[in-house]
TORSE-973260 format. One record per residue (C-alpha): residue in three letters; x, y negated, z; residue number from 1. Coordinates in Angstrom, 3 decimals. Example, Ala and Ser with C-alpha at 12.3 -4.5 7.8 and 13.67 -1.06 7.14 Angstrom:
! TORSE-973260
(ala; (12.300; 4.500; 7.800); 1)
(ser; (13.670; 1.060; 7.140); 2)
***
This chain:
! TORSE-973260
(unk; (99.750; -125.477; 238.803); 1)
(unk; (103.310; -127.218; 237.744); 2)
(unk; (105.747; -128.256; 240.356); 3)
(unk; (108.826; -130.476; 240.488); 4)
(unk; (111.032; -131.105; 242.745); 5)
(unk; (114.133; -133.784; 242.858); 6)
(unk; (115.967; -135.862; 244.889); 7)
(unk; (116.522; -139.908; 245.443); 8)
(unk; (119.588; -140.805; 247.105); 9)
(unk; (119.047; -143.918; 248.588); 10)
(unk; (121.821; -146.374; 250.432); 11)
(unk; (121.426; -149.186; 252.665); 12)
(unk; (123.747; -151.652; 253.774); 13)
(unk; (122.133; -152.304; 257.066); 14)
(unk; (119.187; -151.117; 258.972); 15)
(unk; (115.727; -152.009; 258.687); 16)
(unk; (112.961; -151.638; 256.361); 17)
(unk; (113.774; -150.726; 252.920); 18)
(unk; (111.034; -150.486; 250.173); 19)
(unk; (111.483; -146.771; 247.538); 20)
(unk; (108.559; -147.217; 245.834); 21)
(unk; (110.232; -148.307; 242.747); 22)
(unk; (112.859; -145.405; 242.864); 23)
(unk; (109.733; -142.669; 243.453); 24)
(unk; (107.708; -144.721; 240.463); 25)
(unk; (110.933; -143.962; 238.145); 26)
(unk; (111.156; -140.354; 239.513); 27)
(unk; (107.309; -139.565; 238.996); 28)
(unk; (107.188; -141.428; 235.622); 29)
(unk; (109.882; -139.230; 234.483); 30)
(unk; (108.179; -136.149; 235.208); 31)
(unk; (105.747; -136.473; 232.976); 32)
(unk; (102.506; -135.592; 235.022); 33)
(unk; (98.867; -137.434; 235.219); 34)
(unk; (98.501; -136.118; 238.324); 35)
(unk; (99.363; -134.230; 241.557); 36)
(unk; (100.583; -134.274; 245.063); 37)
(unk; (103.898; -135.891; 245.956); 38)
(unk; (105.211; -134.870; 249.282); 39)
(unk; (108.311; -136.921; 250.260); 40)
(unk; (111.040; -135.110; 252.868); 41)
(unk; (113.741; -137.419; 254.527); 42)
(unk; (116.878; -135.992; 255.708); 43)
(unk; (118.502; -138.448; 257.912); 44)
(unk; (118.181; -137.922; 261.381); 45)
(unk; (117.772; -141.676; 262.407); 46)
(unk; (115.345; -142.743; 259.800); 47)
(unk; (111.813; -142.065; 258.916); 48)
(unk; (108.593; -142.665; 255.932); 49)
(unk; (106.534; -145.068; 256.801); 50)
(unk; (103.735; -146.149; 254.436); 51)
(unk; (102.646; -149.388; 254.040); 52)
(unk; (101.403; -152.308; 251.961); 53)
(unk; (103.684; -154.998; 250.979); 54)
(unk; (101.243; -157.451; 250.474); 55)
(unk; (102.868; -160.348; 252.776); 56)
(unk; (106.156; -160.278; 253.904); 57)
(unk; (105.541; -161.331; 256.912); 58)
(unk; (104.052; -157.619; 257.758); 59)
(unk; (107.243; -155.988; 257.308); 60)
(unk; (108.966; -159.188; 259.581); 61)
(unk; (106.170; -158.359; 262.435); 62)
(unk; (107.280; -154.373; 261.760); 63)
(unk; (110.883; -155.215; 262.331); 64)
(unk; (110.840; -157.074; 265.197); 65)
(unk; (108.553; -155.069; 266.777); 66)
(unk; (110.704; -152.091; 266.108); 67)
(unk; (114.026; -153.933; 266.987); 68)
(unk; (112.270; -154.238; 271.188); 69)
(unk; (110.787; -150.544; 270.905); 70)
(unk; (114.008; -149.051; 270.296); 71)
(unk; (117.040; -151.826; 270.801); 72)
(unk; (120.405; -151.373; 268.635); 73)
(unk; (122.037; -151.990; 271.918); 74)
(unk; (119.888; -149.707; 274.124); 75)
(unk; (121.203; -147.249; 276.445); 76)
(unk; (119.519; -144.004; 275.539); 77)
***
């Protein structure tokens, strides 16, 4: 079995939900495989994967703002 491994540096200029499919598409088109497992590893202590479709925007509005009262910018924690 072949591995690969790489990194994606990704910035944002504010918080919220931020679509990588197109950087991991370029990454895993480069590599050159038909198939295999891809296992994706954040670093950032205040952020986190989250898979979902992208169907309607209003889906990743609803995550958002749901998001925005479970854990408040301007929360005392």
């Amino acid at each position: 079995m072949e591995q690969r491994f790489g990194s994606l540096k990704v910035t944002a200029a504010q918080q919220g939900l931020h679509d990588i499919t197109l950087f991991v598409i370029d990454w895993f088109s480069a590599q050159e495989m038909t198939e295999g497992l891809l296992t994706l590893f954040i670093r950032h202590t205040s952020a986190s994967l989250l898979i979902q479709e992208n169907a309607a925007p209003a889906a990743r509005r609803d995550l958002e703002r749901w998001m925005a009262r479970l854990a408040p910018e301007a929360g005392t924690y």
